[in-house]
Structure formats: C-alpha cells, structure tokens
KEKE-3310 file (N, C-alpha, C; in steps of 0.2 Angstrom, whole numbers, plus 5000, padded with zeros to 4 digits):
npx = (5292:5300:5317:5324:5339:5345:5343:5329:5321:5304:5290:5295:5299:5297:5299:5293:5292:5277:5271:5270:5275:5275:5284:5282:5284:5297:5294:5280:5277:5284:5273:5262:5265:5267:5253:5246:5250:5245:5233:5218:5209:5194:5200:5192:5177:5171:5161:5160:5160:5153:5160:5173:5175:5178:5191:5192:5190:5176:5165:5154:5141:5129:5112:5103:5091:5081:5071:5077:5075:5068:5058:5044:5051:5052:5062:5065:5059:5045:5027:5016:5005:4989:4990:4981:4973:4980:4984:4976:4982:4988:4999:4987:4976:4979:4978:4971:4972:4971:4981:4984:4991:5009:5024:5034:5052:5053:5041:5030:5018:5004:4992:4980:4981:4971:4961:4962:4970:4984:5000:5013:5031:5046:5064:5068:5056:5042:5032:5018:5012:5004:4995:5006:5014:5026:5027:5039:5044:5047:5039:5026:5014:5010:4997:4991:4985:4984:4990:4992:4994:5004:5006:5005:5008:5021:5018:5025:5034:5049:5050:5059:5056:5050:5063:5068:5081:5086:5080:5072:5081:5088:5105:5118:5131:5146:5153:5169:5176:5185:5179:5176:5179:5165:5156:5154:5145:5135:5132:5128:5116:5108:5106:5114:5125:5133:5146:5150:5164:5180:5193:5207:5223:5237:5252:5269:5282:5298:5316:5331:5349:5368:5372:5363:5353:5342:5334:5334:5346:5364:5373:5382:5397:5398:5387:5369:5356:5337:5327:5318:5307:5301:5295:5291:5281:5274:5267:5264:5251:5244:5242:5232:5233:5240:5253:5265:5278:5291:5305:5322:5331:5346:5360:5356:5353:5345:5342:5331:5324:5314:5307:5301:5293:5284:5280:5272:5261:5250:5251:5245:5253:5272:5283:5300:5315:5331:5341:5356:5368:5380:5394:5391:5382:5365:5351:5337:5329:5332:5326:5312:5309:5311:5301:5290:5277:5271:5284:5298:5294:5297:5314:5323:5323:5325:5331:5335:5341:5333:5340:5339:5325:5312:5301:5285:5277:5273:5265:5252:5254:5258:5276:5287:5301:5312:5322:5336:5341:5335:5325:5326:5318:5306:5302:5301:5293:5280:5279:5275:5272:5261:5251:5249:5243:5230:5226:5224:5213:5203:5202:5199:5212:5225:5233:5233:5226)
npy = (5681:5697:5703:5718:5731:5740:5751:5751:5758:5758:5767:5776:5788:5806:5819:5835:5849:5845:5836:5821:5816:5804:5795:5788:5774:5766:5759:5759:5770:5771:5763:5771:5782:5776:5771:5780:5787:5779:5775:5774:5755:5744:5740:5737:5726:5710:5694:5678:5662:5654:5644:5648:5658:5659:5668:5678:5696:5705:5713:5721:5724:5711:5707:5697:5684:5681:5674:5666:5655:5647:5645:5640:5627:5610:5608:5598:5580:5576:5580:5590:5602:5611:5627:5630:5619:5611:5621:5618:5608:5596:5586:5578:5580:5577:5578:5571:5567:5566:5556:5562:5559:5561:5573:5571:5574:5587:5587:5597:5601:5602:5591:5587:5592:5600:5607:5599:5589:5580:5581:5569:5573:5575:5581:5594:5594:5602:5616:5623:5641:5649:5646:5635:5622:5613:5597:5589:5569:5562:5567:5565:5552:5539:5530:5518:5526:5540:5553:5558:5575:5582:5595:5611:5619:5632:5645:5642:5633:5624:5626:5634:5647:5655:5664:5669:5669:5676:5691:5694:5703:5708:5713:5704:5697:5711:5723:5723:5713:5697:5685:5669:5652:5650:5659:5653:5643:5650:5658:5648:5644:5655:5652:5661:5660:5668:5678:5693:5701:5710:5714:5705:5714:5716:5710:5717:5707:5706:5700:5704:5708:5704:5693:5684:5671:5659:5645:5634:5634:5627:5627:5639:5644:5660:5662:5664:5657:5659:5661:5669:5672:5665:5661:5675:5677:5667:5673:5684:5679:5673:5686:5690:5695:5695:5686:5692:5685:5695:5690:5691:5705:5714:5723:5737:5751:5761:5750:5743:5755:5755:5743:5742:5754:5750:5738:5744:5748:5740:5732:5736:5737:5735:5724:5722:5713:5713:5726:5733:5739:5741:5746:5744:5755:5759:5759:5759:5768:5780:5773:5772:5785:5789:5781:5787:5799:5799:5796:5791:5786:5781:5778:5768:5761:5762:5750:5733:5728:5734:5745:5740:5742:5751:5759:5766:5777:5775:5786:5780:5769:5756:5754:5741:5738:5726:5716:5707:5695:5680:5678:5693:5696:5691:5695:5709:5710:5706:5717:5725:5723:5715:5723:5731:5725:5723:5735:5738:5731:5735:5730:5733:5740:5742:5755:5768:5780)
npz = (3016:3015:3012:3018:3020:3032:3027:3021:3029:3040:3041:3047:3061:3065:3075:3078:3085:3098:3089:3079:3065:3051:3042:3026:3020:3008:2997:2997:2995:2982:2976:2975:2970:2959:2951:2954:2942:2932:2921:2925:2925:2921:2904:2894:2892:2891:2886:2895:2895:2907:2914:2911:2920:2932:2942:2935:2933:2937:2925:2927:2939:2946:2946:2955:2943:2949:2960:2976:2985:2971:2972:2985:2996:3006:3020:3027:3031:3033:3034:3023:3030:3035:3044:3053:3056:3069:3078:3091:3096:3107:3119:3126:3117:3102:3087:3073:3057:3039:3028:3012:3001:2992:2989:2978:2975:2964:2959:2954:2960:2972:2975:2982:2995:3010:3020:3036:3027:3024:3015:3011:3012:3008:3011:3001:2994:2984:2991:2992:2989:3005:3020:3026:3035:3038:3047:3057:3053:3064:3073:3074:3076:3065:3059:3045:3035:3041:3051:3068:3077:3089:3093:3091:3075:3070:3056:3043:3045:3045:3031:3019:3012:2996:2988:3002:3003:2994:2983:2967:2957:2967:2973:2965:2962:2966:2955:2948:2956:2959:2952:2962:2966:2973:2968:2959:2958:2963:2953:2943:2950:2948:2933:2926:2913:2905:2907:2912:2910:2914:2902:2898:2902:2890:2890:2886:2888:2889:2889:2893:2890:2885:2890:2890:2885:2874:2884:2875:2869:2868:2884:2889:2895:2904:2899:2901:2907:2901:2910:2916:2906:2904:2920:2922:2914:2918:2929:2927:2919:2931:2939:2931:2918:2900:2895:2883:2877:2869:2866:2870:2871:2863:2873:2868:2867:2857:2849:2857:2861:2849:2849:2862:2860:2848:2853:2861:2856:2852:2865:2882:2893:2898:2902:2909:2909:2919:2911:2911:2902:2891:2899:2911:2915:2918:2907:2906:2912:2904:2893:2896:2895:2882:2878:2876:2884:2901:2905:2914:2932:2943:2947:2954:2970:2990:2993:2998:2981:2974:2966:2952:2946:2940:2936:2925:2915:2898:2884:2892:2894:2906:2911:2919:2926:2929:2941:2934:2938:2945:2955:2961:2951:2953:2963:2961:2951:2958:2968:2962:2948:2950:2957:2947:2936:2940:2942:2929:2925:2931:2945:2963:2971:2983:2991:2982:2978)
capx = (5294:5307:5323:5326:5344:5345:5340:5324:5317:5298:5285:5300:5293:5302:5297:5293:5286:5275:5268:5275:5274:5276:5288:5278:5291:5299:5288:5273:5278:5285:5269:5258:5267:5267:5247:5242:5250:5243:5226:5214:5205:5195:5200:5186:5175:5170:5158:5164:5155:5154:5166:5179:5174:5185:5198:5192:5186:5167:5162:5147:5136:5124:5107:5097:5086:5076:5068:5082:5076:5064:5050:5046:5052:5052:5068:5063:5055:5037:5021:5014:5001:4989:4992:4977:4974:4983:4982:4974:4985:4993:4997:4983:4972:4981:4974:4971:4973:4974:4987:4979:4997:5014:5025:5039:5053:5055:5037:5027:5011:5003:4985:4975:4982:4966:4961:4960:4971:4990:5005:5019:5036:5053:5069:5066:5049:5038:5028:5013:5010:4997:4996:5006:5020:5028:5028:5045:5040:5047:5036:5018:5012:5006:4993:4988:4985:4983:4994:4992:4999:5002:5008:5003:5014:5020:5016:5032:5038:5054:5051:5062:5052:5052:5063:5070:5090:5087:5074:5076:5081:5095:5111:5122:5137:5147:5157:5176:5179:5187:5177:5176:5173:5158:5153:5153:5139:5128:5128:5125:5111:5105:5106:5119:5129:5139:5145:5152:5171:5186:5198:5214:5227:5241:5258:5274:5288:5305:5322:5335:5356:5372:5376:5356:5352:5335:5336:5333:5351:5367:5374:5390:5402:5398:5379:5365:5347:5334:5323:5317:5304:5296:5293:5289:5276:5267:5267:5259:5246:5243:5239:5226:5238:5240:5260:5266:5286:5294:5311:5327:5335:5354:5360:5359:5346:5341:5336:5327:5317:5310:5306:5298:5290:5283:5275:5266:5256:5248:5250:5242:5260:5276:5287:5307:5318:5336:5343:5361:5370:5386:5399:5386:5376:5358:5348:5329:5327:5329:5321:5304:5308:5311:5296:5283:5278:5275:5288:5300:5290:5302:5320:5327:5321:5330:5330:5341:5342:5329:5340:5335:5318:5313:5293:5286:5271:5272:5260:5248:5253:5264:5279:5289:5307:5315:5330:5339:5342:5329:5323:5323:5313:5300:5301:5300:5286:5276:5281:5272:5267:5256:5245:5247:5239:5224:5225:5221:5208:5198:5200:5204:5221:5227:5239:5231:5224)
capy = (5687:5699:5706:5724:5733:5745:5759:5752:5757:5757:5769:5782:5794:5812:5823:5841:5849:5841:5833:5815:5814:5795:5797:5784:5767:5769:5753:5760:5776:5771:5759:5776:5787:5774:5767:5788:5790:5776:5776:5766:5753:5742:5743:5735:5720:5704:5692:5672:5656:5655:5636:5651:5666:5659:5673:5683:5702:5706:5720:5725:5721:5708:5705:5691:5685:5674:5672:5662:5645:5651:5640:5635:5618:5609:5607:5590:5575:5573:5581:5598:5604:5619:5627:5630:5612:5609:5624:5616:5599:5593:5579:5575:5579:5576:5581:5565:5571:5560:5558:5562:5558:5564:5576:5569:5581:5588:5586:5603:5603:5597:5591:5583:5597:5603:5606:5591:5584:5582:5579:5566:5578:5574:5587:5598:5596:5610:5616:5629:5647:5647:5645:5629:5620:5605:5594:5584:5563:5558:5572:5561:5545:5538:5524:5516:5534:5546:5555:5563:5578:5580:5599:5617:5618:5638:5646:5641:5629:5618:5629:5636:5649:5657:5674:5671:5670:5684:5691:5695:5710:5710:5710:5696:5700:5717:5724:5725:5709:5693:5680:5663:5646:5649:5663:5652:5639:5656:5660:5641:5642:5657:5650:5666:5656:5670:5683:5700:5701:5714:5710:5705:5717:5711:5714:5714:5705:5708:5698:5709:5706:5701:5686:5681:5667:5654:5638:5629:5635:5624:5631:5639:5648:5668:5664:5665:5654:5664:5657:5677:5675:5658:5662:5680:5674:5664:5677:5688:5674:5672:5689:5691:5697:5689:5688:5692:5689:5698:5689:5694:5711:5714:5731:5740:5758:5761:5743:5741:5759:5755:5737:5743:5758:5744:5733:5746:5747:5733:5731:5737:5737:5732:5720:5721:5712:5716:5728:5735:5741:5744:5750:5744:5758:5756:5764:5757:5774:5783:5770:5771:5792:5789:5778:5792:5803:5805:5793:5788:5788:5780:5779:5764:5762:5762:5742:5728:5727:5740:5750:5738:5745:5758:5762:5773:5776:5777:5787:5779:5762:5755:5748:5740:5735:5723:5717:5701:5689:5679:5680:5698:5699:5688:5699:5715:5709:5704:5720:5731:5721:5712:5728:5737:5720:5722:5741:5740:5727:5738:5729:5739:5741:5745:5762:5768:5787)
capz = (3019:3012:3017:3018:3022:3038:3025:3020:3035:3038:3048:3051:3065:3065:3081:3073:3091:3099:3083:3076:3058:3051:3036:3020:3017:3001:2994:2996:2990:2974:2972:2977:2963:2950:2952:2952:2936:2929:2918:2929:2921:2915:2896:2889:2895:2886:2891:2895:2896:2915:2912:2910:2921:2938:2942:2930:2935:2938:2922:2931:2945:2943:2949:2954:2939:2949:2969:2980:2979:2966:2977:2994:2998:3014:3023:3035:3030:3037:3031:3024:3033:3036:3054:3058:3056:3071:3081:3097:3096:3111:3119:3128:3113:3096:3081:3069:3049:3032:3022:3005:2995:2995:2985:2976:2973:2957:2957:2955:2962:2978:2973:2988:3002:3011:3027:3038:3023:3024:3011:3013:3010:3009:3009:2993:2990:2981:2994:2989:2995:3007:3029:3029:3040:3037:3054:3054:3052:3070:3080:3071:3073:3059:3056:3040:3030:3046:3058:3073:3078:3094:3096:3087:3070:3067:3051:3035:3050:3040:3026:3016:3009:2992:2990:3010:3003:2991:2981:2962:2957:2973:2970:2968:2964:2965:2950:2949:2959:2955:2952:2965:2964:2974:2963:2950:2960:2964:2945:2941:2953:2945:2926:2923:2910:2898:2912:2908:2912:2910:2898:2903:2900:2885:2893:2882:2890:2887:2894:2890:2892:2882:2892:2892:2880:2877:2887:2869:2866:2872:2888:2889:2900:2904:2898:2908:2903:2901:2915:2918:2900:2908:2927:2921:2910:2923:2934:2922:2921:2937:2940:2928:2911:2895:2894:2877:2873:2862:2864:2871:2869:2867:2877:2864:2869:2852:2844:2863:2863:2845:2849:2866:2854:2844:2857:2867:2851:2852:2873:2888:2896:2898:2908:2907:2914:2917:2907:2911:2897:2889:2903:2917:2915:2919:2903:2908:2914:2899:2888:2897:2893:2874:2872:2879:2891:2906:2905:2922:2938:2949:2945:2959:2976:2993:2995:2993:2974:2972:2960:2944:2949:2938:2934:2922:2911:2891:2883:2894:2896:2911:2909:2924:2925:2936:2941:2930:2943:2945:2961:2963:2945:2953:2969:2959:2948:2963:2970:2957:2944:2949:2957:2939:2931:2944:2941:2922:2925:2936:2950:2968:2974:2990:2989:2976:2981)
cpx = (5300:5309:5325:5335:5343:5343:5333:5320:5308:5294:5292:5295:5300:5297:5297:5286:5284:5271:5272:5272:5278:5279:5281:5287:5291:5295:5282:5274:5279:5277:5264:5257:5264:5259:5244:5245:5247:5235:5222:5207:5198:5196:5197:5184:5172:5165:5160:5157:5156:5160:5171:5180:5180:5190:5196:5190:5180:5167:5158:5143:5130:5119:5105:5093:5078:5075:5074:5080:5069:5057:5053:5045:5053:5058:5071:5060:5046:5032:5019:5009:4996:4989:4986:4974:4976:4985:4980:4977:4989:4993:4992:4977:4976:4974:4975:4969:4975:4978:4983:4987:5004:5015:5030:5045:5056:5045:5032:5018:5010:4993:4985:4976:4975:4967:4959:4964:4979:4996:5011:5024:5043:5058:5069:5062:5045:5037:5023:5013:5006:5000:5000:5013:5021:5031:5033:5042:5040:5044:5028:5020:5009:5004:4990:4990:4982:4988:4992:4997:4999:5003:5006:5010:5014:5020:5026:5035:5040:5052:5056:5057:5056:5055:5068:5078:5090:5081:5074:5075:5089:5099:5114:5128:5138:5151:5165:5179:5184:5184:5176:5176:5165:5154:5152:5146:5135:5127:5126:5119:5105:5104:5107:5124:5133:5138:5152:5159:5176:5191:5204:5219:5235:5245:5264:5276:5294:5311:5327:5343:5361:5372:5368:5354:5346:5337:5336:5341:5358:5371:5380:5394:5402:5390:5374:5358:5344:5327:5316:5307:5299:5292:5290:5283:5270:5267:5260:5251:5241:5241:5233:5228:5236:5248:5263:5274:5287:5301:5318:5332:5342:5353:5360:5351:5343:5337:5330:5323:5314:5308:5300:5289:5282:5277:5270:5260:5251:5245:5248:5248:5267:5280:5295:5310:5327:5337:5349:5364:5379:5391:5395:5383:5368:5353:5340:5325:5326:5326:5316:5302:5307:5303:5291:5283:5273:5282:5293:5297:5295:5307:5324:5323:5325:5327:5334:5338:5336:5332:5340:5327:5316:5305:5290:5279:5274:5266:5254:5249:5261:5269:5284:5294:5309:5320:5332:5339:5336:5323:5319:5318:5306:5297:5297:5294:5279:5275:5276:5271:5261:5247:5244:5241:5231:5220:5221:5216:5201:5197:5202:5209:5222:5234:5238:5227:5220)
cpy = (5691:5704:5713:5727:5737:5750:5758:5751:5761:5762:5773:5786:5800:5817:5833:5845:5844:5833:5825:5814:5805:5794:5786:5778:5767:5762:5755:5767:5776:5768:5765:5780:5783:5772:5775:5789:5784:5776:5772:5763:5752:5745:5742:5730:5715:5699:5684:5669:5656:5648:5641:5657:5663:5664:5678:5691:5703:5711:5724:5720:5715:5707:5697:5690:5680:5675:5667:5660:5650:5648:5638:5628:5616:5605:5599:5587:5575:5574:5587:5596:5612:5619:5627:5625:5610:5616:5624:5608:5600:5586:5574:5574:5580:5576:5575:5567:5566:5563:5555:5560:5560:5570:5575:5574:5580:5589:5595:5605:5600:5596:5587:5587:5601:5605:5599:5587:5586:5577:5575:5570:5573:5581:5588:5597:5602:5609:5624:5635:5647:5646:5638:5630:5615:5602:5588:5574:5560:5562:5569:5556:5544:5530:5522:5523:5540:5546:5558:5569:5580:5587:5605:5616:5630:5638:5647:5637:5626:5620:5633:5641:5654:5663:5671:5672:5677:5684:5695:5703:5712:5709:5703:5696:5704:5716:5722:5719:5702:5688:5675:5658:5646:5653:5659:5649:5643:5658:5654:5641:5648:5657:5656:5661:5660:5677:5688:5701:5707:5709:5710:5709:5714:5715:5711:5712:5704:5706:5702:5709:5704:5693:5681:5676:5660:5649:5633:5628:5630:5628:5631:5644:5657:5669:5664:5662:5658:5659:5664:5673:5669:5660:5669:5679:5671:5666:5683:5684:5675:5678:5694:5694:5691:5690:5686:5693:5689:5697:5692:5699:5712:5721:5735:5747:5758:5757:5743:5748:5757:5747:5739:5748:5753:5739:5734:5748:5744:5732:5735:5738:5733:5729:5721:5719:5711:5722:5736:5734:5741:5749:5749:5749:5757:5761:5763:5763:5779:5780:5772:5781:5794:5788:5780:5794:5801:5801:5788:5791:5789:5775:5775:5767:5761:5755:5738:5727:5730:5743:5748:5740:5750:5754:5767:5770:5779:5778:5782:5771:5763:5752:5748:5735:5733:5719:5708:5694:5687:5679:5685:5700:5698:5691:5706:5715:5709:5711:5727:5731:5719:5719:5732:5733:5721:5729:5743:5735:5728:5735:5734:5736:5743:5750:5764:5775:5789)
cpz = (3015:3014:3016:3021:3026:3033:3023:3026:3034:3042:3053:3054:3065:3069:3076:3083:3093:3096:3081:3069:3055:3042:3030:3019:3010:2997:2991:2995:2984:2972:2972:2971:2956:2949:2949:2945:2931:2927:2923:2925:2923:2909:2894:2894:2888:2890:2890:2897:2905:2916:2916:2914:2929:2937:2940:2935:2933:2933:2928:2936:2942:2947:2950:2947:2940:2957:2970:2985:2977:2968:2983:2996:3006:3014:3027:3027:3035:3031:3030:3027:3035:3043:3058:3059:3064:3077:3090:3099:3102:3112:3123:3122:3106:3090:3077:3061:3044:3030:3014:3000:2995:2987:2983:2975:2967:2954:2958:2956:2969:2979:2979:2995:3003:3019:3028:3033:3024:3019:3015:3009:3011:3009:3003:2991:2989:2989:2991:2994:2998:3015:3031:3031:3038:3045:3050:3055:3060:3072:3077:3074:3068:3059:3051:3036:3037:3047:3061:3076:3088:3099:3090:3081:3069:3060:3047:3040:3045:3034:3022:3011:3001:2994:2999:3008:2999:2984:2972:2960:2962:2970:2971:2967:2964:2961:2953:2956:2957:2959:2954:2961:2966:2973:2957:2952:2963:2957:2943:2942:2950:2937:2924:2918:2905:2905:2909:2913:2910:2907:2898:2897:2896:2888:2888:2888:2888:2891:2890:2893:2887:2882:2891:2885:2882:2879:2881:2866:2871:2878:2888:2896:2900:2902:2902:2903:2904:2905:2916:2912:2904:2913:2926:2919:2915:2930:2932:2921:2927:2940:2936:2920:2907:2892:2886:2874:2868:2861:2868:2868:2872:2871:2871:2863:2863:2848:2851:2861:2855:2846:2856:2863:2851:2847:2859:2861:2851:2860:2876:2891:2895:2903:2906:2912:2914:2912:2909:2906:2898:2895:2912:2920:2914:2913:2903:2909:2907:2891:2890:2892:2886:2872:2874:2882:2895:2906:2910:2927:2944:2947:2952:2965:2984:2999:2993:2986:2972:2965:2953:2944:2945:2934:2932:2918:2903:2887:2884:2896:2899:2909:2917:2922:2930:2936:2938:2934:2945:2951:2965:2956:2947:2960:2967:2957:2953:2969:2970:2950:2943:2951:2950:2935:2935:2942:2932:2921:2928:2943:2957:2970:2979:2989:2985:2977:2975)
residu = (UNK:UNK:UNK:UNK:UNK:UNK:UNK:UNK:UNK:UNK:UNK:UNK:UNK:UNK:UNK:UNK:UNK:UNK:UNK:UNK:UNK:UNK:UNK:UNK:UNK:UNK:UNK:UNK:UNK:UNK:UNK:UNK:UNK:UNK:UNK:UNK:UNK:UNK:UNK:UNK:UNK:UNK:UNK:UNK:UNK:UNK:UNK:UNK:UNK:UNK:UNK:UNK:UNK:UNK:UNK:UNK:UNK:UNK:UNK:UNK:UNK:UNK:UNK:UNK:UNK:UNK:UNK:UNK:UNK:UNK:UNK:UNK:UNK:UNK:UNK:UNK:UNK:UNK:UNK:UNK:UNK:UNK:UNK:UNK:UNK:UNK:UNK:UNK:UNK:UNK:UNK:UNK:UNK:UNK:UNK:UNK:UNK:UNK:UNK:UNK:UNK:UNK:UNK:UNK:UNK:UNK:UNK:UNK:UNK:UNK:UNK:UNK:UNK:UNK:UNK:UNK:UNK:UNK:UNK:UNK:UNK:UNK:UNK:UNK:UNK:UNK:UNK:UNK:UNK:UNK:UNK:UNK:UNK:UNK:UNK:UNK:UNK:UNK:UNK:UNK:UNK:UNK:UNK:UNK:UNK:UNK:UNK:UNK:UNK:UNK:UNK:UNK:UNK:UNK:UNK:UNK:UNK:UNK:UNK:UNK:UNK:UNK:UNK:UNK:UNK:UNK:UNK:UNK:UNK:UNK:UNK:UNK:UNK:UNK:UNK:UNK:UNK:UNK:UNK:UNK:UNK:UNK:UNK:UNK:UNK:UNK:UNK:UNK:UNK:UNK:UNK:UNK:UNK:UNK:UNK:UNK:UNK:UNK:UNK:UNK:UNK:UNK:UNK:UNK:UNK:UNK:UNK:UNK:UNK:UNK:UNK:UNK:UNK:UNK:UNK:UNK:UNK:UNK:UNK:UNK:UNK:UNK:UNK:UNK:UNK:UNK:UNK:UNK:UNK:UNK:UNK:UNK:UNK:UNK:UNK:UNK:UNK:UNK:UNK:UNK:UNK:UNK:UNK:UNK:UNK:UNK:UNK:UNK:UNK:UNK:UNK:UNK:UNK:UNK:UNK:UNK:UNK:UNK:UNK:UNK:UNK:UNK:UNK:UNK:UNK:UNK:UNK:UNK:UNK:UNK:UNK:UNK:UNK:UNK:UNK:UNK:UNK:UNK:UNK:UNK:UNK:UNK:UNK:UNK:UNK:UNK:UNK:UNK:UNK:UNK:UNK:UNK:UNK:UNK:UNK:UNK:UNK:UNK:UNK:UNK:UNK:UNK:UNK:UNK:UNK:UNK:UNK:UNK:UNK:UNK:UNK:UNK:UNK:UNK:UNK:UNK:UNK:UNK:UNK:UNK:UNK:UNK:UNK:UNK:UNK:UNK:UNK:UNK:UNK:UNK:UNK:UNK:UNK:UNK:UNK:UNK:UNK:UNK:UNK:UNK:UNK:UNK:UNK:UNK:UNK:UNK:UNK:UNK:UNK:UNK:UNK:UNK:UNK)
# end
C-alpha cells in the first residue's frame, strides 16, 4: 500500500451547479501524460524456443494447427461399441456382444469393431469416427469373451470427440499478451515449439550522485552504496526490459546529458535514479530537455517524495527519473516504469488513452 500526504488527494469531486465533476489523481494523470506521449510498441519481434517463451509478450495471434485432441479417445474404461447395437437393451432383456479385442492406448487402429462386435477400451484409447459409445466396465457383465449390456448407450457416450475443445484453425492464443505457464502446455500440446515474441526493450540505467559509490568499494563516512543499480536492474527484469548500466554519474549536467545522449542510441529508454546537483538543485528536468524533444512531460508530482519524479520522452524514447533513496526509486519505478516497460513491448496498459 502506499502512503500519500493530505495533498495527494484522490477522486476530488467539485460542485459546478448541479453537475459533479471528478477532478483525475495526480498518479494517474502523470502516468496518462507520459504513456500518450510515448511511441507505443512493440519494437520488433523475435521468435524463442518455447523452453524460454514464459513471460514473454505474444507477437501475434496464433492458431491451432491441429483438432483438440487431434482424435477421439474414450474417456472411461470399458468397451466401444456401435449404438445401435444396444438400442433395445434393458434390464430385463440385455443385449449379449463379443469382445473381439481391445485397444491399447497409443495404439492407432481398432480392427475387429463390428456390429455385434465390441472393443476392450481403457482412458485414451483411439476410438474411430463412426455411431459408436463406449459403455463404462462396471455398467456390463462380462463372461469369458462377451458382455451384456444391460441399457441403450447414447451416440460419442465417454467420448472425447475429435475437434470438441477446439478445432484447427481457432485461435489459441491472442497477440500482445504475456505468456503463462499454462500457455506454454497448450503450445506443447499443439507442438508450437519456436513462438513469435516482442522484444524486450533495452533500458539504460543510470545511478547518479557525489556521495553515491559501488558496493565493491570500501565504505565510508558521507557515502551512500549504490544498492539503486542492483534493485533497479531487477526491477527492470522483472517487468520484461533488459537492464543496461551505464555506471554511476557525478552531478555534473553536461558529462550526464552527453552520456544520457549516448545511451539512448543504443536503448529503448532510460532509467535515472537520483540526480540532485550542485547547490541541491534538481537538473533531471533539463537533462531529459537537452537530450531531445519532446523532452519533459512531468516535472514532480504532488506526492510524498513525488518531486525526484520527473518523466519525459527523448526523441522518442522514454526515459524516467526517480528519487535516490531507495525505497522511493523502487516505488517510482513501479509507479511508471514498469507500465512504460509493458508499453514498448506492446502489451496493454491501463491509463493509456
């Protein structure tokens, strides 16, 4: 849950006449600005071994390539049978039928089914197209090589008929989703084995501060570990990115806009975090302005520790700054990173107009 200030108030109503207008929460309004200015993806697609398709985003729709179960098996144990066979069976007069053989499963035929002639079944056996039922083993007797039946059987009874879950051609998945586990065992089952994916968006990342130094380093007095490049990273991860740092950045605007510059070459977006300058001036704002246009979206937000918040688009790619401490970076990120990661991967987003 997270904690807002008496100003980040939500579902403001303002009387206007008889009318009530429902003022938009600054949340969902920054994330509304920044999502519309942003390119929406996917950027490309690729296609993965299915082993590695989990998580991923659906490219395109895909079909069945096959009937669902691609044959009809019987469901029970007992015996196929044709129905009219059996038609006037009761139990004062049961109907008395050989058993010409059975059907193993895996086995693909069922030679000796006639009328008057009936199969020994088990769960997943073939069974062939044709007027038949599978009567379950406890509703017979059976003596030597007969049974009796002892009641009419309806037509595909305890069949699993071919086609009945889905028929090829139907869809099976829809595009622009993310991937299950139990999508992966409906692609297994349809032997889809290389499936067509977006491709995950390459996000710089940038820890940026004086006091900011890597955990490899020995720790001292006034310094801060760089925990931000780590937790950030697998954040990025986790929402379907491929996180790319670039190191930590002193405050110093000019080596930071051409190193940002520099990145977006390369990346799909970017990630900052911290970056209060020289005089604890906040300059995030006129970096994103330097390193393209349209440049700053949203410029702090009215939230506890909102104001390291600042989101902008550089000639077309996102980049999203958030606040040093690590907490609120993993708050921010989660805030309006992770929808941008989903946004360039084509998937839908909620707030997104």
């Amino acid at each position: 849950m997270y904690l807002f200030n008496k100003s980040d108030t939500f579902n403001h109503s303002k009387m206007k006449g008889d009318a009530v207008t429902q003022k938009e929460d600054p949340v969902s309004d920054a994330r509304r600005r920044f999502l519309n200015a942003v390119p929406k993806g996917p950027l490309a697609s690729e296609s993965v071994p299915l082993s590695a398709a989990r998580g991923r985003i659906l490219a395109e729709t895909l079909t069945a390539v096959m009937d669902d179960p691609p044959y009809s098996r019987s469901i029970m144990e007992g015996y196929v049978l044709c129905v009219a066979d059996v038609e006037d069976a009761s139990a004062e007069g049961p109907i008395v039928l050989d058993v010409a053989g059975n059907i193993l499963v895996g086995q693909p035929d069922a030679a000796g089914l006639a009328p008057g002639k009936v199969l020994q079944v088990t769960t997943g056996s073939f069974i062939p197209e044709g007027p038949y039922a599978v009567v379950r083993a406890w509703d017979v007797k059976r003596r030597g090589d007969q049974i009796a039946v002892s009641k009419p059987a309806r037509l595909h009874e305890n069949i699993e008929v071919r086609g009945e879950s889905r028929k090829k051609g139907r869809v099976l998945l829809s595009g622009h989703r993310a991937i299950s586990a139990d999508d992966v065992f409906l692609l297994a089952s349809q032997g889809i084995l290389n499936i067509p994916v977006t491709c995950k968006p390459k996000v710089a990342l940038f820890s940026s501060g004086d006091e900011v130094i890597p955990p490899t380093k020995p720790f001292r007095i006034g310094a801060i570990w760089d925990c931000n490049a780590h937790g950030l990273s697998a954040l990025i991860e986790e929402a379907g990115g491929d996180a790319l740092f670039q190191g930590i950045v002193k405050d110093d605007p000019v080596d930071f806009t051409g190193r940002l510059k520099k990145a977006l070459e390369t990346a799909d977006m970017a990630v900052i975090s911290g970056g209060t300058a020289v005089g604890g001036e906040d300059f995030t704002a006129a970096l994103i302005d330097a390193a393209g246009a349209p440049g700053t979206i949203v410029n702090g937000i009215p939230m506890r520790s909102g104001k390291p918040i600042v989101l902008g688009v550089a000639d077309g790619k996102p980049v999203v700054c958030v606040a040093g401490h690590p907490p609120e970076a993993a708050r921010g990120f989660r805030l309006f990173g992770r929808d941008v990661i989903a946004h360039l991967l084509g998937a839908v987003v909620s707030g997104h107009s």
